[in-house]
VOMAR-781030 format. One record per residue (C-alpha): x, y negated, z. Coordinates in pm, whole numbers, plus 50000, padded with zeros to 5 digits. Last residue first. Layout:
XYZ
...
***
This chain:
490914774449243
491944753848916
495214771148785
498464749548763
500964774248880
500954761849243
497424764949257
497644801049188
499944803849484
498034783449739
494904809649668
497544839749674
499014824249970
496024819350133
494234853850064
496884870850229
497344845050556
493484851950645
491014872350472
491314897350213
489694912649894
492934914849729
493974887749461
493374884349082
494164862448847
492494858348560
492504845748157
496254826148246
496844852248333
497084886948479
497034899848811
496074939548758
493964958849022
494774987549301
492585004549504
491685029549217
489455024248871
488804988248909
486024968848863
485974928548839
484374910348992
483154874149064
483314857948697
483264821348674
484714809848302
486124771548259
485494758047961
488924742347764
488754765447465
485594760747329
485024796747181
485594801746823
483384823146632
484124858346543
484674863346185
482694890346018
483354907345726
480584926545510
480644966345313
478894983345044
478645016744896
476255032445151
475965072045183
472275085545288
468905073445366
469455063845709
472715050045677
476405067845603
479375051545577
480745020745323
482604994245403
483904976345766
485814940545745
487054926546088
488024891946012
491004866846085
493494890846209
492994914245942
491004939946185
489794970745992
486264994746000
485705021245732
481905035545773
481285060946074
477895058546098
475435027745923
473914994245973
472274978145671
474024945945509
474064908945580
474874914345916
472884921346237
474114897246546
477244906246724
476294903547102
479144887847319
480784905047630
483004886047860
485024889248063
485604928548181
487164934547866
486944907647578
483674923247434
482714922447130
479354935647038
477444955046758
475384941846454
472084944346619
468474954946568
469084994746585
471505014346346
475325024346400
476254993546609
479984977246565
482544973646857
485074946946852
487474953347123
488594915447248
492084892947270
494044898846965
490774920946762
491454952546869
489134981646681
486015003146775
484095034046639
480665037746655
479525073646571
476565073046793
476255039846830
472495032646803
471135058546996
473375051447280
471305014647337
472604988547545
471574970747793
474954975047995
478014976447777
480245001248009
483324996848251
486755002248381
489904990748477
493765000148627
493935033548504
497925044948636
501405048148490
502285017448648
503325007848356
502085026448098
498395008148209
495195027748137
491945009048097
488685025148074
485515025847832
482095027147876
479515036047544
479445076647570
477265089847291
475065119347350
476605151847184
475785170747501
479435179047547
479855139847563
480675121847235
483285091347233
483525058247354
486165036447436
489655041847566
491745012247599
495395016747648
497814986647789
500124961047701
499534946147358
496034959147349
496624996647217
493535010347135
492275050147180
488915056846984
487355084147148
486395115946952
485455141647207
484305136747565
485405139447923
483615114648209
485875084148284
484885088148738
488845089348830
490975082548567
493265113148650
497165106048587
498565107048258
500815142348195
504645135147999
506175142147723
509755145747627
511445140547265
513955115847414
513655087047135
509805104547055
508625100147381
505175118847408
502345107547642
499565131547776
495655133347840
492825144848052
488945144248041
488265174647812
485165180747634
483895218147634
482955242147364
481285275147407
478365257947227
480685256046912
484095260146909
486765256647199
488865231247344
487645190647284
489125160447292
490595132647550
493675114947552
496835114147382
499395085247404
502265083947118
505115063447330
506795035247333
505775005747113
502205021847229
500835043646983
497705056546975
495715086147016
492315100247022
490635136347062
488755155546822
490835189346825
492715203847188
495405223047274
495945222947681
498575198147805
502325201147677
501365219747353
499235245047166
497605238146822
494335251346891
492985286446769
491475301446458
494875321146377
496825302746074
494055278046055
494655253946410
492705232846489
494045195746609
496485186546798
499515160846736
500935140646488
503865116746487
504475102146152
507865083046155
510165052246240
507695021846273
505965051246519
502855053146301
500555073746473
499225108646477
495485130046545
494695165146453
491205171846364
491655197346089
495775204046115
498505196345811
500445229745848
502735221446130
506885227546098
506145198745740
505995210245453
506985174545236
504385149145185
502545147144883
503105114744657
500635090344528
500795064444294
499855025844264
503425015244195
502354979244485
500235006044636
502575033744771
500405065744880
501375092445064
499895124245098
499215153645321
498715187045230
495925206945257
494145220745565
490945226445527
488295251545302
488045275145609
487095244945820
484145247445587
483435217845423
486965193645345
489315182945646
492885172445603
494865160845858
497395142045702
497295110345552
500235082845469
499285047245327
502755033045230
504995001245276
504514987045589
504455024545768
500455024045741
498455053145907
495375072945818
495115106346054
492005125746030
491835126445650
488185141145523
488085154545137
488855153244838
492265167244772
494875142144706
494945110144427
493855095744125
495325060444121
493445033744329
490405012244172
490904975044283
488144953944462
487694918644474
486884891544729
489664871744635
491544867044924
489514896345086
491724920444886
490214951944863
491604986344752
490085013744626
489615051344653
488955081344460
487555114544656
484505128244800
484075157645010
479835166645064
478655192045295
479995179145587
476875168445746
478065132445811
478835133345437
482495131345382
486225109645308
488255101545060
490285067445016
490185033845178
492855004945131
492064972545306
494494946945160
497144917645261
498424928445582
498304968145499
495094975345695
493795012045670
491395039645639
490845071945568
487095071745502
485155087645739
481285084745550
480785079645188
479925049744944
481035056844584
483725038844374
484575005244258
483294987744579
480864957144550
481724925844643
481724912545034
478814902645256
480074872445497
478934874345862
480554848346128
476784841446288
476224809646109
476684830845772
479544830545552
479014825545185
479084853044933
482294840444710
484914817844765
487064808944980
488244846545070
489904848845407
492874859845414
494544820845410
492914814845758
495394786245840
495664784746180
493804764046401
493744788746706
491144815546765
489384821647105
487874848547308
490024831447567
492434808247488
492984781947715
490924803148074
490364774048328
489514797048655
486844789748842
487124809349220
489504833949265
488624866149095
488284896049279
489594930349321
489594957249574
492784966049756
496404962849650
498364942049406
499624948949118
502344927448856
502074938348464
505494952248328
505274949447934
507494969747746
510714967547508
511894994147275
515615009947201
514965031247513
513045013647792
514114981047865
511414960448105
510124928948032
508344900148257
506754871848211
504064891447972
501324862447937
501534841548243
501444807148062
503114774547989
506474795747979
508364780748289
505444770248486
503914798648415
506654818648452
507424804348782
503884810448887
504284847048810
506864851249019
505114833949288
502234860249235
504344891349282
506344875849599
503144866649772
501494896249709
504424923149839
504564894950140
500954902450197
501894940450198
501254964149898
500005000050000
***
């Protein structure tokens, strides 16, 4: 357990960085192998904010020039939305997926039944608002794992009908030559379900099922197929998934971390009361791991999410979207939009939500098109631009961008709590900064500590 003088220390530190920096954001750094990560400062006992806080950028874009966004074309709507032109090839559901900087790329993907494989793929430049037809490529079919390495798409992964009918090669596509290339044998076949990331070095993949003998791909924790990753700057975190087939199935509520530089993993901790479940979407913030979502053993979508921190190597946070609906994001992934997850809605009345963590959530109203499951969905840093899934009535070929509005950046937020998945709780700024829920000498020298670093208490 932290002392008061464990507090004090922690939060002077990070009022010399603020004073030092003009913020709190990531004062300190810690050397781990040829990579650098964020140390966040705890403190014990339940958490609270302290009083009003003045938050400068929260849920907010700066003034840059937002050169990727088309200037022409369908015009935006007062709610952010923009419809985009129509796709060169046919709508489909799971797409592989990417954002190269300049262009979304999509390729392949299924029929929420998995009946149907499709092929082809385009590119789309939101610059223009125009779409590009991409070279003939790999097998039709379902990719699992869609990364970029700055130069090329890579899949792997490969899923097409029949699990019998999975497992080819994976592929790599450049698209300044527009032309594909299959990836060498790897020691893996290329799994159904596996997951990987993009280490700025190499393909890591992990998981998935395995076709040689109808079983899991076995590793450090229990083999497992629908789970999430992500990679951290550090390390390729695992979490969730599924063991099993069928009824006999069962979700699993644990995870790992691999080092690639010493080729070591690692168990994460329990997050205490973050229920099991199978395809969660993993995101890296910039300093921690957000799991959202996912399926629950009874196929009934999960919409909370949890927060786990590298450093201390524990969950620190925790929560849900309260009002809403699980029947409309049932296959609703998520992506990191700089300083919120951006969660879109599957069907009902609304386009989704963003949600800046325990903040602040904001309703996405509907967009110019139809909702629909498990379409392409990228962040550009200006936009997030999703194409094509499934609706009601089958595949949809179209897509939208929307552009979340600017918040006034100099209104102060109130918020009185904020959950936490153990006794400890993150002090971060300049958003929050939180203090244990104590009386007397503790609670004054955080209070005359934030002062000190220019916060309004």
């Amino acid at each position: 357990m932290r002392t008061d003088e464990d507090l004090r220390r922690a939060l002077h530190d990070l009022a010399e960085d603020w004073n030092d920096t003009g913020g709190l954001e990531a004062s300190i750094r810690h050397r781990h192998g040829r990579r650098r990560r964020r140390v966040v400062a705890l403190v014990a006992a339940a958490a609270v904010l302290v009083g009003v806080v003045a938050i400068p950028q929260l849920l907010g874009a700066d003034d840059e020039d937002r050169s990727l966004i088309a200037d022409e074309g369908t015009p935006r709507t007062a709610e952010g939305w923009r419809a985009i032109a129509d796709a060169p090839i046919e709508g489909r559901a799971h797409p592989a997926s990417v954002w190269t900087g300049d262009e979304l790329l999509v390729f392949g993907g299924q029929s929420l039944d998995g009946r149907t494989s499709y092929d082809a793929g385009a590119r789309y430049d939101p610059r223009s608002d125009t779409w590009t037809p991409m070279a003939d490529g790999p097998a039709a079919g379902r990719y699992t794992v869609s990364v970029w390495t700055g130069s090329e798409l890579l899949l792997w992964g490969h899923v097409a009908g029949p699990l019998e009918d999975a497992g080819a090669p994976g592929a790599a596509y450049d698209p300044v030559e527009d032309r594909w290339r299959p990836l060498p044998d790897g020691p893996v076949p290329s799994q159904p379900y596996a997951a990987g990331v993009w280490t700025g070095d190499e393909l890591v993949v992990w998981g998935g099922y395995d076709q040689s003998d109808g079983g899991l791909v076995e590793g450090e924790i229990e083999g497992r197929y629908h789970h999430g990753a992500v990679w951290t700057g550090d390390e390729l975190v695992v979490w969730g998934g599924a063991e099993g087939d069928g009824a006999e199935g069962r979700t699993l509520a644990d995870g790992a971390a691999y080092d690639p530089d010493t080729d070591t993993w690692r168990e994460l901790p329990s997050a205490t009361g973050f229920a099991g479940r199978m395809d969660p979407t993993l995101l890296w913030t910039g300093r921690d791991v957000l799991v959202w979502g996912g399926t629950g053993s009874d196929a009934a979508p999960r919409l909370d999410w949890a927060t786990y921190s590298p450093l201390p190597n524990d969950w620190i946070s925790g929560g849900g979207v309260l009002g809403a609906d699980p029947a409309n994001f049932r296959t609703s992934g998520a992506v990191w939009a700089d300083d919120r997850v951006v969660v879109l809605a599957d069907d009902g009345p609304i386009g989704g939500y963003a949600f800046a963590m325990n903040l602040r959530t904001e309703t996405i109203p509907s967009g110019p098109v139809s909702a629909r499951q498990a379409p392409a969905v990228v962040w550009t840093g200006e936009e997030v631009i999703v194409w094509g899934g499934e609706g009601r009535d089958g595949p949809v070929d179209d897509g939208a961008a929307w552009t979340p509005q600017r918040q006034d950046s100099t209104a102060p937020t109130t918020v009185t709590t904020i959950p936490s998945m153990h006794d400890d709780c993150v002090v971060e700024g300049p958003a929050t900064v939180v203090v244990p829920d104590v009386t007397g000498s503790g609670l004054g020298q955080a209070i005359d500590v934030a002062r000190a670093a220019g916060l309004t208490v």
